[in-house]
C-alpha positions in Angstrom: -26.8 -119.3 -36.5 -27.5 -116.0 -35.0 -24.8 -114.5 -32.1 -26.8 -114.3 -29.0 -26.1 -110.6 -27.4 -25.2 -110.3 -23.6 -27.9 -108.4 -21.9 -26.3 -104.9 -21.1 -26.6 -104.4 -17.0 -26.7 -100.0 -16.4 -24.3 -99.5 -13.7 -25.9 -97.5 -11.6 -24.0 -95.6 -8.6 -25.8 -94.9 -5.3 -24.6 -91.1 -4.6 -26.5 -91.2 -0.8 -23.0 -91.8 1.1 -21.0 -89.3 -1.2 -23.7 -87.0 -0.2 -23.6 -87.8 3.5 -20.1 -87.2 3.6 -19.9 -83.9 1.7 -22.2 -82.4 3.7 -21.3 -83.8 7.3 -17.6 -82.4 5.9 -19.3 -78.7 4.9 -21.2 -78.4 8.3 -17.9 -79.3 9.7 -15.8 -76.5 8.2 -18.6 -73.8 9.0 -18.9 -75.2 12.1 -14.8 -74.8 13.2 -14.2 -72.0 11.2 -12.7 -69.0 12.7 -13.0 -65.5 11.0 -10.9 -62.7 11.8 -12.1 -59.7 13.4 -11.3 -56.6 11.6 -9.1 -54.4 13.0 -10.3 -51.2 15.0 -8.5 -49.1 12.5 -7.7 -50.1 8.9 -4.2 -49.8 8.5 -1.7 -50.8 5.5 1.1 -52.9 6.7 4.7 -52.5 4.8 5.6 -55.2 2.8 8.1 -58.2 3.2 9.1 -61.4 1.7 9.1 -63.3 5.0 6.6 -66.4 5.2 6.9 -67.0 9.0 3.1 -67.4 10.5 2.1 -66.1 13.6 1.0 -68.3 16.1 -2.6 -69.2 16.6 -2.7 -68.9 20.9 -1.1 -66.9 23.4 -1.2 -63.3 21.1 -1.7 -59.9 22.3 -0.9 -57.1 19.1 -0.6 -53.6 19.7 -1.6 -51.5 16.1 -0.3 -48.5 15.5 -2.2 -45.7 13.2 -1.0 -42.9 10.4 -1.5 -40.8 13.0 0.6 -42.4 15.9 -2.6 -43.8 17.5 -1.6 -47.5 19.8 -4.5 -49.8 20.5 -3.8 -53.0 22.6 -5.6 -56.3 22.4 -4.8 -58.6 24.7 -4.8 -62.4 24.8 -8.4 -63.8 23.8 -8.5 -65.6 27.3 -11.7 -64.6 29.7 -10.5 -65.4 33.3 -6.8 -63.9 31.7 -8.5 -61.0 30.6 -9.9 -60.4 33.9 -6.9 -61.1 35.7 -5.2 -58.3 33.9 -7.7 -55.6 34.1 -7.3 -56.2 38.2 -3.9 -55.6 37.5 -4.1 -52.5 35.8 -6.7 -51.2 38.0 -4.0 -51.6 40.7 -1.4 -49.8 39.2 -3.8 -47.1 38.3 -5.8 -47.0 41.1 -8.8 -48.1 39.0 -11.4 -49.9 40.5 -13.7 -52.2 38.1 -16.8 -54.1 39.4 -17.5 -57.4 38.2 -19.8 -56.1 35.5 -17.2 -54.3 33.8 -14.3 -56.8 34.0 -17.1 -59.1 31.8 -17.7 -56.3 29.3 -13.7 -56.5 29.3 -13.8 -60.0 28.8 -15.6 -58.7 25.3 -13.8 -55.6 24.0 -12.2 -56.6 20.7 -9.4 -53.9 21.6 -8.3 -51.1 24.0 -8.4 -47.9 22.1 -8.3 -44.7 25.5 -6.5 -44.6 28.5 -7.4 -46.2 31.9 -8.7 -42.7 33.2 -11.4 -43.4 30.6 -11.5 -47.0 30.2 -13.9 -47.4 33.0 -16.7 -45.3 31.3 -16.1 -47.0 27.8 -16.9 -50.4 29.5 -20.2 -48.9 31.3 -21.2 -48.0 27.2 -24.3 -50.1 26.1 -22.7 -51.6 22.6 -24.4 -49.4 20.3 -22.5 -46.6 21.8 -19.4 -48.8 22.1 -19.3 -49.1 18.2 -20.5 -45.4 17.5 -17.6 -44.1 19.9 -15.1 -43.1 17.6 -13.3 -40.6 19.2 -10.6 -43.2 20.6 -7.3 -41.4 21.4 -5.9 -44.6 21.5 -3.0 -46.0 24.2 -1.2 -42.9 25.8 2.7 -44.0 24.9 5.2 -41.2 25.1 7.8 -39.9 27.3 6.2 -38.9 30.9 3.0 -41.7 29.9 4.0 -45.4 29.1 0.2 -47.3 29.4 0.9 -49.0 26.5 3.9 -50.3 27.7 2.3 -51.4 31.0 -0.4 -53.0 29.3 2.3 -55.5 28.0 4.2 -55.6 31.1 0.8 -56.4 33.1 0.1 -59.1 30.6 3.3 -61.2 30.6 2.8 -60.7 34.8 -0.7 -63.1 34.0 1.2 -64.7 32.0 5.0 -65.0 30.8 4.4 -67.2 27.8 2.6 -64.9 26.2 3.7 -63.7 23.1 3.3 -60.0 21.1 2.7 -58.7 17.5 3.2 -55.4 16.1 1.0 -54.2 13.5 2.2 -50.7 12.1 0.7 -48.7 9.0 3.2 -48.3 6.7 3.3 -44.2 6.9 3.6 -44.4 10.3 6.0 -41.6 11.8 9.4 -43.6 13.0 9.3 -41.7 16.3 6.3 -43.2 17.5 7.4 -46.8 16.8 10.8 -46.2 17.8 9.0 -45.1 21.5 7.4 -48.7 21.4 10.7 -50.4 20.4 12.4 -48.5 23.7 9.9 -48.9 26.1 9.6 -53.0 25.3 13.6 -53.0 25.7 13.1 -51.2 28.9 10.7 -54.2 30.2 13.4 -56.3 28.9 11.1 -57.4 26.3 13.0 -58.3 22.8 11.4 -60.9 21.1 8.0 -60.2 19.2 6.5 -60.4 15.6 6.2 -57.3 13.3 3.1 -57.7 11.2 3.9 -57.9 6.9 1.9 -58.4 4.3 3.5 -61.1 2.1 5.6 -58.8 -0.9 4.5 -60.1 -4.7 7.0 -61.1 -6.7 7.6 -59.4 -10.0 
């Protein structure tokens, strides 16, 4: 007597919800993602072996060029932004309108000092990204804008916090200025900026 065969079923699998998911999950990541600007100058940071992160909120950086250049960014905060920009217009006798404490509210970084900074923010964003001719923070003996910046800022806010970015051939004397004129603030505790050192 002939062995009756089992009918083969094909297992067939319904990809529609993997589908769903991976794209929903995609559109989700491109959605949150956050990119990082690029800097206003490229600089090359030493190396360490430290693996501490900086944190995500409540970061203003000053860079520091080759050539001893300081730019400041502050804190990514609008109404903060503003608030600090009144402040510094104080001290300098500076007075913005509200047009220009919005185009503040957008400036990626302060690159000239505040006897200038009021004609960089009336600059129509072409010109903004042609203007080249930064000269950067004045920071030195008899001029400590820099150091103000970051004194003005903890004023809006004390919890903020600060990160250093230096290029690796930057001159000592120009970061040791920085490193004295946060001590005179009473300002100790911030973040130099590495890249991570590759083990050999």
């Amino acid at each position: 007597m002939a062995r009756v065969k089992p009918k083969r079923h094909n297992i067939r699998v319904d990809m529609t919800a993997m589908t769903d998911v991976s794209f929903l999950l995609l559109t989700f990541f491109i959605l949150t993602a956050q990119f990082n600007v690029p800097d206003v100058e490229t600089v090359t940071t030493p190396s360490s072996i430290s693996e501490k992160l900086l944190p995500d909120a409540s970061l203003m950086t000053v860079l520091s060029t080759t050539d001893g250049k300081f730019y400041f960014t502050p804190v990514d905060n609008g109404t903060e932004r503003m608030q600090l920009l009144d402040k510094m217009g104080e001290k300098y006798g500076v007075k913005f309108t509200d047009k220009e404490k919005v185009e503040f509210t957008k400036v990626q970084s302060v690159g000239v000092p505040m006897n200038q900074l009021k004609g960089y923010l009336n600059l129509s964003e072409d010109d903004k990204k042609a203007f080249k001719s930064q000269t950067g923070v004045p920071l030195d003996s008899t001029n400590k804008q820099l150091i103000d910046w970051v004194q003005k800022s903890l004023e809006v806010n004390p919890d903020y916090k600060l990160a250093v970015k230096g290029d690796v051939e930057t001159k000592y004397p120009k970061v040791k200025a920085l490193f004295e004129g946060l001590r005179d603030i009473d300002f100790l505790k911030f973040w130099l900026i590495t890249s991570q050192e590759v083990a050999q």
